[in-house]
N, C-alpha and C positions, 0 to 999 in steps of 0.2 A: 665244822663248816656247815652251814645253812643254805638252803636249795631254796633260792627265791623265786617264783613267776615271773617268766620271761627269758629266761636264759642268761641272766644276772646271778654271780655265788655272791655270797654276804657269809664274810666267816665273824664267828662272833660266839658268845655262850648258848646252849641249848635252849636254857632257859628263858619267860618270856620277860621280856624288855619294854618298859614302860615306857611309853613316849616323851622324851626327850624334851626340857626344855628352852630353845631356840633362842638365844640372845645373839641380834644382828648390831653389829655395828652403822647407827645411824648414818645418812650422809649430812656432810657438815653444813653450814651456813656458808660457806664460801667455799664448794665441792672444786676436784681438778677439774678443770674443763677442756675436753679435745680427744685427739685421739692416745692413746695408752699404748698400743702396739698395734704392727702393720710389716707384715712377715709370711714366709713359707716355711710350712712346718709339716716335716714326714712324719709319718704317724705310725702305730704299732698294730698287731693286730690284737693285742688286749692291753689291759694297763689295770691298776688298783687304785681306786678312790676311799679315800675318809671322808664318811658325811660329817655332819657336826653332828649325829649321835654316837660317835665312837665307833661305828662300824664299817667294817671296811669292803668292799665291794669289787670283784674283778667286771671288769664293762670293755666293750669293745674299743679302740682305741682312733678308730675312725669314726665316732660319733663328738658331737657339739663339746660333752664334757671330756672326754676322752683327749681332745687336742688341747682344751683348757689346764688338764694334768700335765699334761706333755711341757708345757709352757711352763706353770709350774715349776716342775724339775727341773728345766733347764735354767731355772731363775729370770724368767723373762718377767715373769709376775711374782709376787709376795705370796699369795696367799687365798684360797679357796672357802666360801659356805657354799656347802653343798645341803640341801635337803633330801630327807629318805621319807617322807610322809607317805608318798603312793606308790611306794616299791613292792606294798603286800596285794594292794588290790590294781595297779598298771603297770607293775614292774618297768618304772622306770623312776630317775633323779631330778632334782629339780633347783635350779641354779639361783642363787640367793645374792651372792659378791663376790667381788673380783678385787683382790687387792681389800684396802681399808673402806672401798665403794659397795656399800650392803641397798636392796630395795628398802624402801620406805618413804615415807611424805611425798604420798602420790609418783613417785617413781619405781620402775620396775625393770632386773634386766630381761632381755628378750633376745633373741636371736632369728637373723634372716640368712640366709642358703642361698647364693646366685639372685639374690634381691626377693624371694621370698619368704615372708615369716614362716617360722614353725610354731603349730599350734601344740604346742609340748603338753597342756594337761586337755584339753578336748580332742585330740587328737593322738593319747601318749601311744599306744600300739604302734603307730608309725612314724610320730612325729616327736616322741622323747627325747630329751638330749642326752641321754643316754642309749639309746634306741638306735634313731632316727642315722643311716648308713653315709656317710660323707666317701667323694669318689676324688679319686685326684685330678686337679683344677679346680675344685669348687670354692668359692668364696664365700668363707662366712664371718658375719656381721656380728658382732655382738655389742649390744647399745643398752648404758641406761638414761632412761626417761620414759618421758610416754609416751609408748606401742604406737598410737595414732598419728602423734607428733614429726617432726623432720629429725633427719641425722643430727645436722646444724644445730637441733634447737635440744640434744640432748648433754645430760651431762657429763658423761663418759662413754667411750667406747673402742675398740679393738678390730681390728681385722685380719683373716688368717686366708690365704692362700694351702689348699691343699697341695701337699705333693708326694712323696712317694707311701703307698700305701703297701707295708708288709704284712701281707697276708699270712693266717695259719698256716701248717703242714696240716695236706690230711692225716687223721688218724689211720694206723694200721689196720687192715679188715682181720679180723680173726678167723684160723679156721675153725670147723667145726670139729668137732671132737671124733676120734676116730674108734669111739666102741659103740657096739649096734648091738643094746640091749633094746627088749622090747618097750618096756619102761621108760627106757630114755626115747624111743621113739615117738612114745604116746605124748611123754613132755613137749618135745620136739612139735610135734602135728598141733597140740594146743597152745602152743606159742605162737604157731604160723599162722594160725588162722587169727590171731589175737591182734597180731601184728597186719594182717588182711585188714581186718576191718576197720581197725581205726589209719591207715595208711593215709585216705582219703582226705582225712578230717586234716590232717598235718601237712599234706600237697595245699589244701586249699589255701590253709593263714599263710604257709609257704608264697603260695599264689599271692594274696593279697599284699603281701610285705613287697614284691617283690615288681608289682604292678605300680608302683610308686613311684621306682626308680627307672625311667625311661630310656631305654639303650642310647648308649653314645651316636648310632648311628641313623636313629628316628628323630632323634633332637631338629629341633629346625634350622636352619639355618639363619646368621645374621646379615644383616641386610645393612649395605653401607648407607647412609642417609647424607646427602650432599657432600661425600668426600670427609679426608684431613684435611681439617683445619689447622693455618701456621698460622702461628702466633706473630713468631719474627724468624726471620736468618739473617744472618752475617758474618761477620772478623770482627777480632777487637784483638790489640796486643795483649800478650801476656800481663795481666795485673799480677804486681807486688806489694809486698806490706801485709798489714793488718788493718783489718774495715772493724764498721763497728753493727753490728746486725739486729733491727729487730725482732723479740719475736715475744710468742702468747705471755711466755714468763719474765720477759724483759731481758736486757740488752746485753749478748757476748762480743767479745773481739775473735774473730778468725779469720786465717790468714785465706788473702784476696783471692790468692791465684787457688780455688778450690769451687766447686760446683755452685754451691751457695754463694760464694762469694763472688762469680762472675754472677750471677742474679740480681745481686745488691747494686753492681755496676750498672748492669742495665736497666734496673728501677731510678737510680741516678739520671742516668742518660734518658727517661724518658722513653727507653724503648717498649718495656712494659708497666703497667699503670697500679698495678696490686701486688705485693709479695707476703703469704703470712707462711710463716714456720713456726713448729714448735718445739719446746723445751722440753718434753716430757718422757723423756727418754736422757737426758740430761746427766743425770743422777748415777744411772745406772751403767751408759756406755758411754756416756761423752760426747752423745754423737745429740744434733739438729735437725727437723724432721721435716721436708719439703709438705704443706698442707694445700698452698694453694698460686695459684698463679693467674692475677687479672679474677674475672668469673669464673675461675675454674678451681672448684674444692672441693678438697677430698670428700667420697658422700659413700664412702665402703664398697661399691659397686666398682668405681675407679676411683685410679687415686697417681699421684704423679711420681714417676719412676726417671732413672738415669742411666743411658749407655754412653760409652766412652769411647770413642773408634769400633764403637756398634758390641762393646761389651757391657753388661748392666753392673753397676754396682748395686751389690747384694749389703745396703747400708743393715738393713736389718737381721743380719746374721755376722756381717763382720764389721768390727769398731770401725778397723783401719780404711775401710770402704764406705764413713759415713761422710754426708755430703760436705761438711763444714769439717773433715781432715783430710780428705783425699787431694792429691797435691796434681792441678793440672798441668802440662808439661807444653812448651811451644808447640804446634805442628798435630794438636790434637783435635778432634772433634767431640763436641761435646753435645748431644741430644736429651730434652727434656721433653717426656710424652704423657698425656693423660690418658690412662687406661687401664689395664689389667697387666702385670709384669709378665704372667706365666704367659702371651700370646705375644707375637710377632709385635715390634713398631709398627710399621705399617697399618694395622690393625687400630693403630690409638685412638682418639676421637681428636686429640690436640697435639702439635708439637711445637718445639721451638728451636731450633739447632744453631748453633755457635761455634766459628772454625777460629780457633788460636793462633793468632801470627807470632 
Protein backbone atom coordinates (compact mmCIF):
# COMPACT_ATOMS: atom_id res chain seq x y z
CA UNK A 1 0.00 0.00 0.00
CA UNK A 2 1.18 3.52 -1.06
CA UNK A 3 0.88 6.70 1.12
CA UNK A 4 -0.19 9.34 -1.48
CA UNK A 5 -0.28 13.33 -0.56
CA UNK A 6 -3.34 14.47 0.70
CA UNK A 7 -4.73 11.86 2.67
CA UNK A 8 -5.63 9.54 -0.37
CA UNK A 9 -4.10 5.52 0.17
CA UNK A 10 -3.39 4.10 -3.52
CA UNK A 11 -2.65 0.49 -2.92
CA UNK A 12 -0.75 -0.77 -5.71
CA UNK A 13 3.14 -2.38 -6.31
CA UNK A 14 6.01 -0.53 -4.67
CA UNK A 15 7.48 -0.15 -7.64
CA UNK A 16 7.51 3.00 -9.92
CA UNK A 17 4.69 2.90 -12.36
CA UNK A 18 4.83 4.49 -15.53
CA UNK A 19 2.26 6.65 -16.81
CA UNK A 20 -0.51 5.09 -18.08
CA UNK A 21 -1.88 5.35 -21.31
CA UNK A 22 -5.45 6.85 -21.18
CA UNK A 23 -7.72 5.74 -23.97
CA UNK A 24 -11.20 7.65 -23.48
CA UNK A 25 -14.02 6.70 -25.08
CA UNK A 26 -14.99 9.43 -27.66
CA UNK A 27 -18.60 11.02 -27.55
CA UNK A 28 -20.60 9.98 -30.36
CA UNK A 29 -21.94 11.92 -33.33
CA UNK A 30 -25.46 11.70 -32.01
CA UNK A 31 -24.53 11.69 -27.91
CA UNK A 32 -27.70 10.90 -25.18
CA UNK A 33 -29.03 14.06 -24.63
CA UNK A 34 -30.58 15.13 -21.18
CA UNK A 35 -30.60 14.30 -17.95
CA UNK A 36 -28.92 10.71 -16.91
CA UNK A 37 -29.87 10.59 -13.17
CA UNK A 38 -31.67 12.73 -10.61
CA UNK A 39 -31.60 11.15 -7.11
CA UNK A 40 -30.60 11.23 -3.19
CA UNK A 41 -27.85 9.38 -2.46
CA UNK A 42 -26.27 8.51 1.21
CA UNK A 43 -22.88 8.46 1.03
CA UNK A 44 -20.10 6.63 3.22
CA UNK A 45 -17.47 7.85 4.94
CA UNK A 46 -14.76 6.22 2.66
CA UNK A 47 -15.32 4.19 -0.43
CA UNK A 48 -12.37 2.72 -3.12
CA UNK A 49 -11.89 4.08 -6.56
CA UNK A 50 -10.15 2.34 -9.82
CA UNK A 51 -8.49 4.97 -11.97
CA UNK A 52 -8.01 3.78 -15.32
CA UNK A 53 -4.37 3.24 -14.38
CA UNK A 54 -5.10 0.20 -12.52
CA UNK A 55 -4.81 1.67 -9.15
CA UNK A 56 -6.95 1.61 -6.61
CA UNK A 57 -7.48 4.51 -4.14
CA UNK A 58 -9.58 4.73 -0.78
CA UNK A 59 -11.08 8.60 -0.95
CA UNK A 60 -13.56 10.02 1.15
CA UNK A 61 -17.09 9.06 0.27
CA UNK A 62 -18.73 12.36 0.66
CA UNK A 63 -16.77 13.95 -2.15
CA UNK A 64 -17.93 14.72 -6.02
CA UNK A 65 -16.28 11.11 -6.97
CA UNK A 66 -16.99 9.46 -4.03
CA UNK A 67 -20.92 9.71 -4.70
CA UNK A 68 -20.12 8.85 -8.38
CA UNK A 69 -18.87 5.32 -6.95
CA UNK A 70 -21.49 5.08 -4.89
CA UNK A 71 -23.85 5.22 -7.82
CA UNK A 72 -21.70 3.02 -9.57
CA UNK A 73 -22.25 0.12 -7.17
CA UNK A 74 -25.59 0.48 -6.92
CA UNK A 75 -25.84 0.25 -10.76
CA UNK A 76 -27.23 3.50 -11.26
CA UNK A 77 -24.54 4.25 -13.72
CA UNK A 78 -22.35 1.62 -15.94
CA UNK A 79 -19.25 2.70 -15.62
CA UNK A 80 -16.41 5.11 -14.42
CA UNK A 81 -12.82 7.07 -16.07
CA UNK A 82 -11.35 8.28 -13.50
CA UNK A 83 -7.79 10.04 -13.87
CA UNK A 84 -4.88 9.80 -11.30
CA UNK A 85 -2.50 12.27 -13.16
CA UNK A 86 -2.29 14.88 -10.09
CA UNK A 87 -2.61 12.64 -7.34
CA UNK A 88 1.45 12.79 -6.88
CA UNK A 89 1.73 16.58 -6.98
CA UNK A 90 -2.54 17.63 -5.73
CA UNK A 91 -3.44 14.61 -4.34
CA UNK A 92 -6.40 14.62 -5.86
CA UNK A 93 -8.76 12.65 -9.05
CA UNK A 94 -9.82 13.85 -11.91
CA UNK A 95 -13.21 12.93 -13.61
CA UNK A 96 -12.95 11.97 -17.25
CA UNK A 97 -16.72 9.78 -18.13
CA UNK A 98 -19.65 8.71 -16.92
CA UNK A 99 -21.14 5.99 -18.35
CA UNK A 100 -19.98 5.50 -22.36
CA UNK A 101 -19.97 9.66 -22.08
CA UNK A 102 -15.96 10.37 -22.05
CA UNK A 103 -14.67 14.35 -22.55
CA UNK A 104 -13.52 15.27 -25.71
CA UNK A 105 -14.40 17.36 -29.11
CA UNK A 106 -14.41 20.54 -27.02
CA UNK A 107 -16.55 18.94 -24.33
CA UNK A 108 -15.68 18.39 -20.79
CA UNK A 109 -17.32 16.98 -17.63
CA UNK A 110 -17.48 19.45 -14.74
CA UNK A 111 -19.15 19.71 -11.64
CA UNK A 112 -21.28 22.47 -9.56
CA UNK A 113 -22.13 22.40 -5.69
CA UNK A 114 -25.50 24.20 -4.63
CA UNK A 115 -24.92 26.10 -8.21
CA UNK A 116 -21.32 26.67 -7.95
CA UNK A 117 -18.47 25.13 -10.04
CA UNK A 118 -15.67 23.55 -8.63
CA UNK A 119 -12.33 24.49 -9.70
CA UNK A 120 -11.09 20.80 -9.33
CA UNK A 121 -7.44 21.37 -10.99
CA UNK A 122 -6.66 25.32 -10.04
CA UNK A 123 -8.09 25.01 -7.00
CA UNK A 124 -7.41 20.90 -6.28
CA UNK A 125 -6.39 21.39 -2.33
CA UNK A 126 -9.87 22.38 -1.80
CA UNK A 127 -11.92 22.01 -4.66
CA UNK A 128 -11.01 18.21 -5.92
CA UNK A 129 -13.36 15.90 -6.51
CA UNK A 130 -11.85 13.85 -4.74
CA UNK A 131 -11.13 16.24 -1.99
CA UNK A 132 -13.61 18.78 -2.07
CA UNK A 133 -16.12 17.78 1.38
CA UNK A 134 -19.95 17.36 0.21
CA UNK A 135 -22.56 17.97 3.40
CA UNK A 136 -26.04 16.63 3.54
CA UNK A 137 -28.43 18.69 1.27
CA UNK A 138 -26.09 19.62 -1.14
CA UNK A 139 -26.87 19.55 -4.70
CA UNK A 140 -24.45 18.61 -7.07
CA UNK A 141 -24.37 18.99 -10.82
CA UNK A 142 -22.44 17.09 -12.92
CA UNK A 143 -22.61 18.27 -16.66
CA UNK A 144 -20.81 17.53 -19.86
CA UNK A 145 -20.31 20.32 -22.18
CA UNK A 146 -18.92 23.51 -22.11
CA UNK A 147 -18.21 24.88 -18.46
CA UNK A 148 -19.28 28.34 -19.97
CA UNK A 149 -22.26 27.05 -21.61
CA UNK A 150 -26.05 26.47 -20.26
CA UNK A 151 -27.23 23.21 -18.58
CA UNK A 152 -29.84 23.06 -21.53
CA UNK A 153 -27.33 23.39 -24.05
CA UNK A 154 -25.11 20.35 -22.59
CA UNK A 155 -24.82 16.94 -23.58
CA UNK A 156 -25.24 14.95 -20.57
CA UNK A 157 -25.70 15.35 -17.11
CA UNK A 158 -26.84 14.05 -13.63
CA UNK A 159 -27.93 15.26 -10.38
CA UNK A 160 -27.46 14.22 -6.90
CA UNK A 161 -29.09 15.34 -3.70
CA UNK A 162 -26.91 14.56 -0.69
CA UNK A 163 -28.34 12.76 2.09
CA UNK A 164 -27.18 10.99 4.98
CA UNK A 165 -23.68 11.36 5.51
CA UNK A 166 -21.82 8.32 7.63
CA UNK A 167 -19.20 9.42 9.24
CA UNK A 168 -15.96 7.65 10.63
CA UNK A 169 -15.60 6.28 14.17
CA UNK A 170 -12.93 8.06 15.80
CA UNK A 171 -9.90 6.14 16.31
CA UNK A 172 -9.06 4.81 19.87
CA UNK A 173 -6.42 7.18 21.66
CA UNK A 174 -3.65 5.08 22.79
CA UNK A 175 -2.33 4.99 26.16
CA UNK A 176 1.00 5.66 26.79
CA UNK A 177 3.29 3.13 27.81
CA UNK A 178 3.65 2.41 31.38
CA UNK A 179 7.59 2.06 31.87
CA UNK A 180 9.50 5.11 32.91
CA UNK A 181 12.97 4.45 31.71
CA UNK A 182 15.13 7.24 31.23
CA UNK A 183 15.72 6.57 27.67
CA UNK A 184 12.32 6.15 26.90
CA UNK A 185 11.70 9.50 28.51
CA UNK A 186 14.32 11.22 26.47
CA UNK A 187 12.47 9.68 23.18
CA UNK A 188 9.25 10.83 24.69
CA UNK A 189 10.53 14.74 25.36
CA UNK A 190 11.92 14.67 21.57
CA UNK A 191 8.72 13.56 20.11
CA UNK A 192 6.85 16.20 21.98
CA UNK A 193 8.60 18.93 21.07
CA UNK A 194 8.58 17.48 17.52
CA UNK A 195 5.11 17.26 17.56
CA UNK A 196 5.04 21.13 19.17
CA UNK A 197 6.46 22.53 16.45
CA UNK A 198 4.99 21.38 13.48
CA UNK A 199 1.27 21.34 15.31
CA UNK A 200 0.91 24.77 13.90
CA UNK A 201 1.64 24.10 10.52
CA UNK A 202 -1.34 21.37 10.38
CA UNK A 203 -3.99 23.71 12.46
CA UNK A 204 -3.41 26.19 9.77
CA UNK A 205 -4.17 23.87 6.25
CA UNK A 206 -6.70 22.29 8.84
CA UNK A 207 -7.90 26.07 9.02
CA UNK A 208 -7.75 26.70 5.54
CA UNK A 209 -9.78 23.33 4.48
CA UNK A 210 -12.07 24.16 6.75
CA UNK A 211 -12.75 27.93 5.94
CA UNK A 212 -14.29 26.84 2.89
CA UNK A 213 -17.15 25.09 4.14
CA UNK A 214 -19.31 27.85 5.82
CA UNK A 215 -21.46 26.64 8.95
CA UNK A 216 -25.01 25.66 8.43
CA UNK A 217 -25.94 28.38 10.63
CA UNK A 218 -23.81 31.65 8.93
CA UNK A 219 -25.26 30.60 5.60
CA UNK A 220 -27.82 33.27 4.46
CA UNK A 221 -30.80 33.00 4.22
CA UNK A 222 -33.21 32.64 1.19
CA UNK A 223 -35.31 35.20 0.43
CA UNK A 224 -38.76 34.46 -1.15
CA UNK A 225 -39.04 36.69 -4.43
CA UNK A 226 -42.81 37.32 -5.41
CA UNK A 227 -44.26 34.14 -3.74
CA UNK A 228 -45.35 30.51 -5.25
CA UNK A 229 -45.99 30.51 -8.28
CA UNK A 230 -49.48 28.02 -9.55
CA UNK A 231 -49.36 26.96 -12.41
CA UNK A 232 -52.98 25.43 -12.36
CA UNK A 233 -55.35 23.80 -9.55
CA UNK A 234 -58.19 21.81 -9.83
CA UNK A 235 -60.33 18.20 -10.16
CA UNK A 236 -60.62 16.08 -12.90
CA UNK A 237 -62.20 12.44 -12.77
CA UNK A 238 -60.17 9.62 -12.41
CA UNK A 239 -58.67 8.85 -15.84
CA UNK A 240 -58.61 5.26 -17.22
CA UNK A 241 -56.96 3.35 -19.89
CA UNK A 242 -53.72 3.75 -21.68
CA UNK A 243 -52.43 7.34 -23.31
CA UNK A 244 -49.77 7.47 -25.46
CA UNK A 245 -46.94 9.91 -24.11
CA UNK A 246 -44.28 11.89 -25.62
CA UNK A 247 -40.93 12.08 -24.73
CA UNK A 248 -36.93 12.91 -25.62
CA UNK A 249 -36.63 9.22 -26.91
CA UNK A 250 -40.05 8.74 -28.38
CA UNK A 251 -43.43 7.67 -27.77
CA UNK A 252 -44.62 4.94 -24.50
CA UNK A 253 -48.18 3.77 -23.77
CA UNK A 254 -48.83 4.21 -19.92
CA UNK A 255 -51.60 3.87 -18.10
CA UNK A 256 -53.67 7.22 -17.64
CA UNK A 257 -54.62 7.08 -14.14
CA UNK A 258 -50.70 7.70 -12.98
CA UNK A 259 -48.88 11.11 -12.31
CA UNK A 260 -47.63 11.42 -15.76
CA UNK A 261 -50.55 10.50 -17.21
CA UNK A 262 -52.85 12.94 -15.64
CA UNK A 263 -50.06 15.61 -17.08
CA UNK A 264 -50.72 14.44 -20.59
CA UNK A 265 -54.42 15.06 -19.74
CA UNK A 266 -54.06 18.28 -18.86
CA UNK A 267 -51.55 19.27 -21.82
CA UNK A 268 -54.70 17.71 -23.76
CA UNK A 269 -57.03 20.01 -22.10
CA UNK A 270 -55.06 22.89 -22.61
CA UNK A 271 -54.39 23.41 -19.03
CA UNK A 272 -50.81 23.61 -19.45
CA UNK A 273 -48.94 24.49 -22.67
CA UNK A 274 -45.50 22.37 -22.46
CA UNK A 275 -44.70 18.82 -21.17
CA UNK A 276 -41.22 17.17 -21.88
CA UNK A 277 -40.24 13.95 -20.14
CA UNK A 278 -37.61 11.67 -20.57
CA UNK A 279 -36.56 8.23 -21.49
CA UNK A 280 -33.33 7.77 -20.01
CA UNK A 281 -33.78 5.93 -17.38
CA UNK A 282 -36.08 3.76 -19.48
CA UNK A 283 -33.72 0.91 -19.85
CA UNK A 284 -32.69 0.39 -16.64
CA UNK A 285 -35.94 0.99 -14.38
CA UNK A 286 -38.83 1.32 -16.53
CA UNK A 287 -39.41 4.26 -15.05
CA UNK A 288 -40.17 8.25 -17.31
CA UNK A 289 -38.50 11.10 -15.95
CA UNK A 290 -40.64 14.49 -15.39
CA UNK A 291 -37.99 17.19 -17.09
CA UNK A 292 -40.13 20.02 -17.50
CA UNK A 293 -43.41 21.63 -17.26
CA UNK A 294 -44.49 24.90 -19.49
CA UNK A 295 -41.08 27.18 -18.86
CA UNK A 296 -40.00 25.31 -16.27
CA UNK A 297 -36.96 22.85 -16.79
CA UNK A 298 -35.12 20.98 -15.08
CA UNK A 299 -31.42 23.25 -14.81
CA UNK A 300 -29.80 20.96 -11.60
CA UNK A 301 -30.36 23.67 -9.14
CA UNK A 302 -34.25 22.56 -9.28
CA UNK A 303 -36.01 20.23 -10.85
CA UNK A 304 -39.67 18.90 -10.67
CA UNK A 305 -40.71 16.54 -7.93
CA UNK A 306 -44.19 14.63 -6.83
CA UNK A 307 -46.24 14.35 -3.51
CA UNK A 308 -49.20 12.31 -3.27
CA UNK A 309 -51.53 13.37 -0.21
CA UNK A 310 -48.38 15.46 0.60
CA UNK A 311 -46.00 12.22 0.34
CA UNK A 312 -43.05 12.40 -2.34
CA UNK A 313 -42.61 9.71 -4.50
CA UNK A 314 -39.09 8.68 -4.33
CA UNK A 315 -39.43 7.82 -8.40
CA UNK A 316 -35.63 7.62 -8.32
CA UNK A 317 -34.86 5.21 -5.88
CA UNK A 318 -38.04 3.04 -6.14
CA UNK A 319 -39.29 1.53 -9.82
CA UNK A 320 -42.69 1.13 -8.37
CA UNK A 321 -42.94 4.92 -7.32
CA UNK A 322 -41.87 6.11 -10.98
CA UNK A 323 -44.25 8.66 -12.21
CA UNK A 324 -45.53 6.69 -15.41
CA UNK A 325 -46.33 3.27 -12.90
CA UNK A 326 -47.54 4.64 -9.79
CA UNK A 327 -51.27 3.93 -9.94
CA UNK A 328 -53.41 7.22 -8.70
CA UNK A 329 -56.55 6.28 -6.72
CA UNK A 330 -60.11 8.44 -6.58
CA UNK A 331 -59.97 11.00 -3.51
CA UNK A 332 -56.28 11.65 -4.05
CA UNK A 333 -54.31 14.72 -4.32
CA UNK A 334 -51.84 14.95 -6.47
CA UNK A 335 -48.84 18.05 -6.25
CA UNK A 336 -46.28 18.80 -8.79
CA UNK A 337 -43.45 21.37 -7.56
CA UNK A 338 -40.47 22.90 -9.05
CA UNK A 339 -37.71 23.04 -6.66
CA UNK A 340 -35.30 21.05 -4.56
CA UNK A 341 -37.02 17.63 -3.11
CA UNK A 342 -34.93 17.50 0.11
CA UNK A 343 -36.91 21.16 1.30
CA UNK A 344 -40.61 21.64 2.20
CA UNK A 345 -43.29 22.22 -0.82
CA UNK A 346 -43.81 25.29 0.22
CA UNK A 347 -40.45 26.25 -0.38
CA UNK A 348 -40.86 25.41 -4.36
CA UNK A 349 -40.74 28.24 -6.78
CA UNK A 350 -43.78 26.52 -8.95
CA UNK A 351 -46.56 24.34 -8.18
CA UNK A 352 -49.46 22.77 -9.79
CA UNK A 353 -51.90 20.56 -7.77
CA UNK A 354 -54.67 18.20 -9.00
CA UNK A 355 -57.58 16.89 -6.54
CA UNK A 356 -58.94 13.30 -8.07
CA UNK A 357 -62.76 12.97 -8.05
Amino acid sequence: MVCIPGGVLAEGPDEIISKPEVTQTPVPSDPILGLIYNGTVDVKSSISVVADSGISYTIPGNTPIGVLEALMNSGAIEKLSIGDELMEKKGTLLLYGIGNLSSGNGNGWFVKVNGERLEDVVLAETMGLSRYTLKEGDVVLYTLGDPKGMVSESKAYLTVTIGMVDEAEPEPVKEPSAVNTSEENDEITEITEINTDTKPEQSDDEAEHVSDETPEDQKPEKTASGGQEVLYTGSMSLPSGTITIETTGGDYDINAATPLGILHELLEDDKISDLTVSDKAMKKGGILILEGINDYQFTGDKTWFVLVNNVLLKDYLYDEEGLNIYKIKAGDEVGYYFGEPSEPASAAQVKLVITIE
